[in-house]
C-alpha positions in Angstrom: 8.6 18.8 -4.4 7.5 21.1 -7.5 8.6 24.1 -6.0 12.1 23.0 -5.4 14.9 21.1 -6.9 16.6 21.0 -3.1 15.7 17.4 -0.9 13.0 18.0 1.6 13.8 15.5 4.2 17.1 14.1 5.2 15.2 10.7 7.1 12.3 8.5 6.5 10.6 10.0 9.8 10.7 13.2 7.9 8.7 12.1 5.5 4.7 11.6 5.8 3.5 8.7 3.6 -0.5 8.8 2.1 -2.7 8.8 -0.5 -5.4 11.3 0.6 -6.5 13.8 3.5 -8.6 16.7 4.5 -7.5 18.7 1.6 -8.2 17.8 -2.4 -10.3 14.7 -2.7 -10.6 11.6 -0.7 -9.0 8.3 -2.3 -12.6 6.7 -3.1 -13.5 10.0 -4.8 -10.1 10.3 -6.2 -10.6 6.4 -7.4 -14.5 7.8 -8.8 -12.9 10.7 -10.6 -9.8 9.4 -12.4 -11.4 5.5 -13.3 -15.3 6.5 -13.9 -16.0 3.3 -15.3 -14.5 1.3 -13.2 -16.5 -1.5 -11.5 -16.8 -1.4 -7.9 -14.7 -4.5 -7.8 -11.8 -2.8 -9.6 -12.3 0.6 -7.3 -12.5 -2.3 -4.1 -8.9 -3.1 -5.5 -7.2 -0.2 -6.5 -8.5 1.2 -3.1 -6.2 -1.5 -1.5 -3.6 -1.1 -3.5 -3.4 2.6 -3.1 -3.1 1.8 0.9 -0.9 -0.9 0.5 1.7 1.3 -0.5 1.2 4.1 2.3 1.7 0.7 4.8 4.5 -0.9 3.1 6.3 2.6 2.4 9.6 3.6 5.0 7.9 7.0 5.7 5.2 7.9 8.8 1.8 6.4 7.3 -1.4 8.4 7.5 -4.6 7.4 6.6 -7.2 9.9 6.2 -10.5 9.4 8.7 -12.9 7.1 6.8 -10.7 5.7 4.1 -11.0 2.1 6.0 -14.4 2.3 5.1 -14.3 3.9 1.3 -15.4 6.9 2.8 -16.7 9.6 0.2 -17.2 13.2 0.3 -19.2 13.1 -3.4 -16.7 14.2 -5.3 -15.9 18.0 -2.9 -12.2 18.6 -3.3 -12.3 20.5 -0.5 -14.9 20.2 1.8 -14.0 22.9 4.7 -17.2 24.6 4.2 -19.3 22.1 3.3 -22.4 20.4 5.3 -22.7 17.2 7.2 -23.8 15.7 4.7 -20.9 15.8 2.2 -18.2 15.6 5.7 -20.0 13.2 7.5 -18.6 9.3 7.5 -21.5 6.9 6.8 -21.0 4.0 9.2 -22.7 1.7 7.2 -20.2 1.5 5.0 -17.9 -0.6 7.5 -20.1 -3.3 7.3 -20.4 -2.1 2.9 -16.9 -2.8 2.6 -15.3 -4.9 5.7 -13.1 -6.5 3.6 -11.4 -2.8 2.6 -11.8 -2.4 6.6 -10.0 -5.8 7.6 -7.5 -5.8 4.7 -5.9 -2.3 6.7 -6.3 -3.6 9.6 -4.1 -6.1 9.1 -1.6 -4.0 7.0 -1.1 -2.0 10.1 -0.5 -4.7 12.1 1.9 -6.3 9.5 3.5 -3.3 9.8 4.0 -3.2 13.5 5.2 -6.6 13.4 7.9 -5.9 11.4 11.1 -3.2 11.7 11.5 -4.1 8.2 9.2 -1.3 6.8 9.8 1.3 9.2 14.0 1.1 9.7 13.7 5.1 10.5 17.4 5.9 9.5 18.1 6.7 5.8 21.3 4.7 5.4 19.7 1.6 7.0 17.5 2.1 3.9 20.2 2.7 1.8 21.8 0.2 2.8 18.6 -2.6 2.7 16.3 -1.8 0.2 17.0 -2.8 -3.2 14.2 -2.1 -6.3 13.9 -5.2 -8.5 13.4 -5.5 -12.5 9.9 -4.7 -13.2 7.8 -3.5 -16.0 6.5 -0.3 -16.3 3.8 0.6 -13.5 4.9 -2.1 -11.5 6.9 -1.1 -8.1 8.8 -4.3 -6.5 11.6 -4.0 -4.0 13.8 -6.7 -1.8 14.0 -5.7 1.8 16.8 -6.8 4.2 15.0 -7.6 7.3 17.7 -9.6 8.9 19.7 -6.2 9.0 17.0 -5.1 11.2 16.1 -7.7 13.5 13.5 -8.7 11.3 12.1 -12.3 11.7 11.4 -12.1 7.8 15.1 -12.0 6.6 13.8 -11.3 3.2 11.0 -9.3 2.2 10.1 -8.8 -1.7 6.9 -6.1 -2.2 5.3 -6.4 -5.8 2.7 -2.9 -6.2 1.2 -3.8 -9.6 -1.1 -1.3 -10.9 -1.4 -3.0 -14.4 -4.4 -3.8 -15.5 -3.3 -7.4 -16.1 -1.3 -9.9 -14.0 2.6 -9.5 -14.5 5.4 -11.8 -12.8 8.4 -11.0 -11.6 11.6 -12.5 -11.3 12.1 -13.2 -7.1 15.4 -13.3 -5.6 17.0 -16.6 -5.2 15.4 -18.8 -2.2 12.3 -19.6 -1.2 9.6 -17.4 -0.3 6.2 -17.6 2.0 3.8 -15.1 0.8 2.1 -12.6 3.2 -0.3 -10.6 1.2 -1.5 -11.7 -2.2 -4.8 -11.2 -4.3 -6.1 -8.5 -2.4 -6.2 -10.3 0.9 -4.0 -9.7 4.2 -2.5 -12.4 5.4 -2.8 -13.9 2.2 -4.7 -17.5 1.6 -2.2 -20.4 1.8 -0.5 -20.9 -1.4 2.6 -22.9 -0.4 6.1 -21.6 -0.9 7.3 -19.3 -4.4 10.4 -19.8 -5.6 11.6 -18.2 -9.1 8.9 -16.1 -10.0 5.7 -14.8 -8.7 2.5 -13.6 -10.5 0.6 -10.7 -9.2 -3.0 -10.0 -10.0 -3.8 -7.0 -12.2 -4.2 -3.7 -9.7 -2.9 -5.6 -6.4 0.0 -6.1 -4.6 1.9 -9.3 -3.1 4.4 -9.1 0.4 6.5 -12.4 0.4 9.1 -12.9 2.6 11.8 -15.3 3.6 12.5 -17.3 7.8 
């Protein structure tokens, strides 16, 4: 942390994974702030993105109240004091952006259906997570889910916050591809084997039986 060089947790349960809460802005006004001229396409996907890696990260995922739905607080940093109408969640917004809604929805579950990204003991980490090559502001990592009673044996997560599409060199075998293109479980695009491309500000899950 920036007020120490000492490690701050010993295990992954120690360690709270997210991208926004109460306090500073929320990740759609974070999104708003930091990419103002971004379309709402690109915000749609870097939103996604952004959770993707709370969901696919070894730590205890959080999700502030509202992010499902894009929620916004117009731009408050801190919003303790401030009215309903800066704090409250719009509703509508659920029905705005249900794919941002369903896309989390099925992150969580991915993650509950697999030990793989939540192994809970730093040395099983250690152990079976292994970063690959990638370019710069790319994140890709093999997981050993067999280690962990994992049906997925393998597990390869690409983060790609590029603002083109990059590929990157899999791990030998063949790999079925879970999330891809913004979309969770992915649309069918037959097995990978050798490389895989990931769209600009997205991430792909592919895994191995």
């Amino acid at each position: 942390v920036n007020y120490s060089k000492e490690a701050w947790a010993a295990q992954p349960t120690q360690m709270i994974s997210y991208v926004s809460c109460h306090d500073d802005m929320c990740l759609a006004d974070r999104i708003k702030s930091t990419q103002p001229d971004a379309s709402i396409e690109e915000r749609i996907a870097l939103h996604k993105l952004a959770e993707t890696f709370v969901f696919t990260s070894q730590g205890v995922p959080f999700i502030f109240t509202g992010d499902e739905v894009m929620r916004d607080k117009k731009g408050i940093h801190n919003s303790y004091n401030s009215p309903d109408e800066i704090n409250t969640i719009d509703w509508k917004q659920k029905t705005t952006y249900r794919e941002v809604f369903d896309y989390i929805k099925d992150l969580i579950a991915m993650r509950k259906a697999h030990p793989a990204f939540r192994m809970g003991d730093a040395e099983l980490v250690r152990a079976n997570l292994h970063f690959l090559p990638a370019p710069a502001g790319v994140v890709a990592y093999q997981l050993n889910g067999e280690a962990v009673g994992d049906e997925w044996k393998s597990i390869v997560v690409i983060l790609n916050s590029q603002l083109s599409t990059i590929s990157i060199q899999l791990p030998e075998g063949e790999y079925h591809v879970a999330v891809a293109d913004g979309k969770c479980p992915a649309a069918a695009q037959g097995l990978l084997k050798g490389s895989a491309k990931v769209a600009a500000q997205s991430a792909m899950v592919l895994y191995q039986l």
